[in-house]
Structure formats: C-alpha cells, structure tokens
C-alpha positions as a Markdown table, in Angstrom:
| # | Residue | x | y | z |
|---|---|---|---|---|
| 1 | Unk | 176.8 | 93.0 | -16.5 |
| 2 | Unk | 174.9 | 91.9 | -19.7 |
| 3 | Unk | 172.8 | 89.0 | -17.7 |
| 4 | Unk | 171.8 | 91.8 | -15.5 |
| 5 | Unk | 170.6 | 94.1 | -17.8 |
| 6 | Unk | 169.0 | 91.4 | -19.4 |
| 7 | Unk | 166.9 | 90.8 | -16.6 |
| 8 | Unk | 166.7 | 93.9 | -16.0 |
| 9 | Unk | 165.0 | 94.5 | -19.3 |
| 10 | Unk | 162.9 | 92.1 | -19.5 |
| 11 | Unk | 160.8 | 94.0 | -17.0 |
| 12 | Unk | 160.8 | 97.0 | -19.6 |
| 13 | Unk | 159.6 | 94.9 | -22.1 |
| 14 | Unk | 157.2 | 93.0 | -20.2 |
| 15 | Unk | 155.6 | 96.3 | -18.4 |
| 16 | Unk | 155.7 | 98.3 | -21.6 |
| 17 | Unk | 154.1 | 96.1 | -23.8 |
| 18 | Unk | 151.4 | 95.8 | -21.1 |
| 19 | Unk | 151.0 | 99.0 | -21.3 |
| 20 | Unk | 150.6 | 99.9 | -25.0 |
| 21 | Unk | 148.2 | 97.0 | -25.9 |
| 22 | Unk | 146.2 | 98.5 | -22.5 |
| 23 | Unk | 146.1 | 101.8 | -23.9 |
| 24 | Unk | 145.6 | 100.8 | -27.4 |
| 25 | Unk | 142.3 | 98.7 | -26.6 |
| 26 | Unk | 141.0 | 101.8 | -24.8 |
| 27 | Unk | 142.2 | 103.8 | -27.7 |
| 28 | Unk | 139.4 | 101.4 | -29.4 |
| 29 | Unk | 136.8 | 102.8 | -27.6 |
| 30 | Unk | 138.2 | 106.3 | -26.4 |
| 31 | Unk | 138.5 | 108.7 | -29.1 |
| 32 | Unk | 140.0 | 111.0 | -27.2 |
| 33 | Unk | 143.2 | 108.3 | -27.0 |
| 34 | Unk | 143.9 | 108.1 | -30.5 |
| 35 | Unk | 147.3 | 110.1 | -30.2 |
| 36 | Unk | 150.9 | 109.8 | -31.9 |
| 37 | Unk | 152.0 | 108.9 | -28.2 |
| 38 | Unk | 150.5 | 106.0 | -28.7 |
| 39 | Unk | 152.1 | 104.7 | -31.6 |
| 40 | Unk | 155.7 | 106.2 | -30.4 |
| 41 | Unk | 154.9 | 103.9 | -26.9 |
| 42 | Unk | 154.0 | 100.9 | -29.2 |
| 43 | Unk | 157.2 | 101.4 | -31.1 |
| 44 | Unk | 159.3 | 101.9 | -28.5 |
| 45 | Unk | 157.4 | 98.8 | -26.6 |
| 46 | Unk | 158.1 | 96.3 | -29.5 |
| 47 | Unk | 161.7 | 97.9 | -30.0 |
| 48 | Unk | 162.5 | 96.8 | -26.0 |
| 49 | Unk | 161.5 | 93.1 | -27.4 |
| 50 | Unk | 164.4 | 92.8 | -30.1 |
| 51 | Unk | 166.7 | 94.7 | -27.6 |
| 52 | Unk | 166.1 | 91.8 | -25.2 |
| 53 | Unk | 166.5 | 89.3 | -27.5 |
| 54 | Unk | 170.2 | 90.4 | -28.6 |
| 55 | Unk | 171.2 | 90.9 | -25.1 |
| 56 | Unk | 170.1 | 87.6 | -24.8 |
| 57 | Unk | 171.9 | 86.3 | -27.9 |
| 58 | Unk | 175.3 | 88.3 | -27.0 |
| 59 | Unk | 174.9 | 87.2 | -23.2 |
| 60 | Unk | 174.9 | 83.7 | -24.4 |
| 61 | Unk | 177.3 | 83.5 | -27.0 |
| 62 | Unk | 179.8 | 85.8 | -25.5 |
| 63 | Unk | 179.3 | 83.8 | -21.6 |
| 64 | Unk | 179.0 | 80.3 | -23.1 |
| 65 | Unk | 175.8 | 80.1 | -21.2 |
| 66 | Unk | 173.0 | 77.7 | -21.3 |
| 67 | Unk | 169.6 | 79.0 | -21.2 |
| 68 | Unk | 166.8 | 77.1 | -20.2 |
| 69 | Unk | 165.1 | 74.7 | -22.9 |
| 70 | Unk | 162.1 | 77.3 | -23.8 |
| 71 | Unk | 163.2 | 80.7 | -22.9 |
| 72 | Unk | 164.9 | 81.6 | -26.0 |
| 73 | Unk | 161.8 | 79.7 | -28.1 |
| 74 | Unk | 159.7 | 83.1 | -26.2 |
| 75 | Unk | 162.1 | 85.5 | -26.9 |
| 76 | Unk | 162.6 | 84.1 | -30.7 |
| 77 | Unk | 158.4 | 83.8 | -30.8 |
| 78 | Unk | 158.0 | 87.3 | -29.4 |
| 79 | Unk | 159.9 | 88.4 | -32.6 |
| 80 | Unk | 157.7 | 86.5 | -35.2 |
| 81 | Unk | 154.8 | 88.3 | -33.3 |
| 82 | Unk | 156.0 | 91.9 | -33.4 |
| 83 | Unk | 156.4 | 90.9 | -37.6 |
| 84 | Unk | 153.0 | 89.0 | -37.7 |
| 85 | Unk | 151.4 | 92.4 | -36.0 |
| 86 | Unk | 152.9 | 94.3 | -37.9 |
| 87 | Unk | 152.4 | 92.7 | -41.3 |
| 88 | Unk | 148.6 | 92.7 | -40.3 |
| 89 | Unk | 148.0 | 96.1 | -39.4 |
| 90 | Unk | 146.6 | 97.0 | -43.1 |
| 91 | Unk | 144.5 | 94.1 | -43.5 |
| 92 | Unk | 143.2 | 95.0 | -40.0 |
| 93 | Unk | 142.8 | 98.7 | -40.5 |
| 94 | Unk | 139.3 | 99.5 | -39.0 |
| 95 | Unk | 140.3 | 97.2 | -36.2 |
| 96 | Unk | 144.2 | 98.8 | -36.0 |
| 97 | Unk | 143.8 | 99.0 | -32.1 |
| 98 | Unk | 142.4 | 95.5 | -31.4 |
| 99 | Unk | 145.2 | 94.3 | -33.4 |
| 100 | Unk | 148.0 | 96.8 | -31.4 |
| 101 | Unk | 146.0 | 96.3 | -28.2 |
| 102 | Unk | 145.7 | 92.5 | -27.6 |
| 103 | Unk | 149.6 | 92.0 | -29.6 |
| 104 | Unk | 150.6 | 94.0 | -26.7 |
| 105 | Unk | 149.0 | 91.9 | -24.2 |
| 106 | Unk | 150.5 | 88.8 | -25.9 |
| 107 | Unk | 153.9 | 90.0 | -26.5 |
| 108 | Unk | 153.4 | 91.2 | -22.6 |
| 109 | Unk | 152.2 | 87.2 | -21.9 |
| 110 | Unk | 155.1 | 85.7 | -23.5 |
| 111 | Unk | 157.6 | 88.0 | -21.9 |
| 112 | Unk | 156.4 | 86.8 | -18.4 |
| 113 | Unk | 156.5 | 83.3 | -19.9 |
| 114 | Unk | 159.8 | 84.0 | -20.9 |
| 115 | Unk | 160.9 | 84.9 | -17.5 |
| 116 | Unk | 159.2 | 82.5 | -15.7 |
| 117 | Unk | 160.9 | 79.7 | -17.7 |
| 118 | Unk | 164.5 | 81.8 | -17.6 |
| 119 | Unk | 164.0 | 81.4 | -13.5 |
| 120 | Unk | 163.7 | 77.3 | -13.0 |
C-alpha cells in the first residue's frame, strides 16, 4: 500500500515541481504571471517533496526494506534544497523567480534521479 503510493507520488512531486519552477521562470519575464497561484502551486509543489520523503521513511522502517544505496541521499538532498531556496528568497528578492523557477527544475531533476536510482 505505502510503496505504492510512494511511487505513486513521486510522480506528483516530480511533475509538480516541474511545473512551478516552469511557470515561475516565465513569471520572470511575464508580468501578467505574477499571481498568488503561483506561490500556492510552489508551496504545495515543495510540500509533495517532504510527503515523499516520510512515505519513504515509514515504508522503510515499518517494511524493513532496503532502498537502493542513493535514493534516499535524493530524497534527503531534495529537503536541504526546498530549505536552501527558501532561506535565499530575501537575499534573492529582485530575482525571487529565478530563484523559485530553476529550484523547481532542480528539485524536479533530483526527483527523477531519485526514481531512476529507486528502479535498478
């Protein structure tokens, strides 16, 4: 049940995070994108990443699994990275949607990494 939601949910996290640094990098040059929405989706993008993470945690301690070597080191990175964006967004704050935009393409990178790994 978990390890199929898990996977399941990866594809939310992957896909949404995709999305929002997408929009948010055409938010940087599209006035007309500059909306709340976009900062709800972003939320609720990065939110999907520590979901995964404790189904992931709770999937393995409660199954006694073993996870391949790296996949948890993505899933654990893709936290640090939600923090380090989010820690940067006032030092950054003429360049907000760079910052939002190419985090989401990264957390979006290292949740296909993730997956990738999680399959051999």
């Amino acid at each position: 049940m978990i390890s199929g939601l898990h996977a399941n949910w990866a594809w939310v996290v992957i896909v949404g995070n995709g999305l929002a640094g997408a929009w948010a990098l055409a938010a940087h040059k599209v006035v007309s994108l500059r909306t709340r929405a976009l900062w709800w989706f972003t939320g609720l993008a990065q939110v999907a990443v520590f979901v995964q993470v404790i189904l992931g945690v709770v999937m393995v301690s409660r199954d006694k699994l073993e996870f391949p070597q790296f996949h948890a080191f993505y899933g654990f990175v893709s936290i640090i990275a939600v923090a380090v964006i989010y820690s940067y967004r006032m030092q950054l704050k003429g360049r907000t949607y760079l910052l939002y935009g190419f985090g989401g393409l990264f957390l979006m990178g290292l949740g296909i990494r993730a997956m990738l790994v999680g399959m051999g």
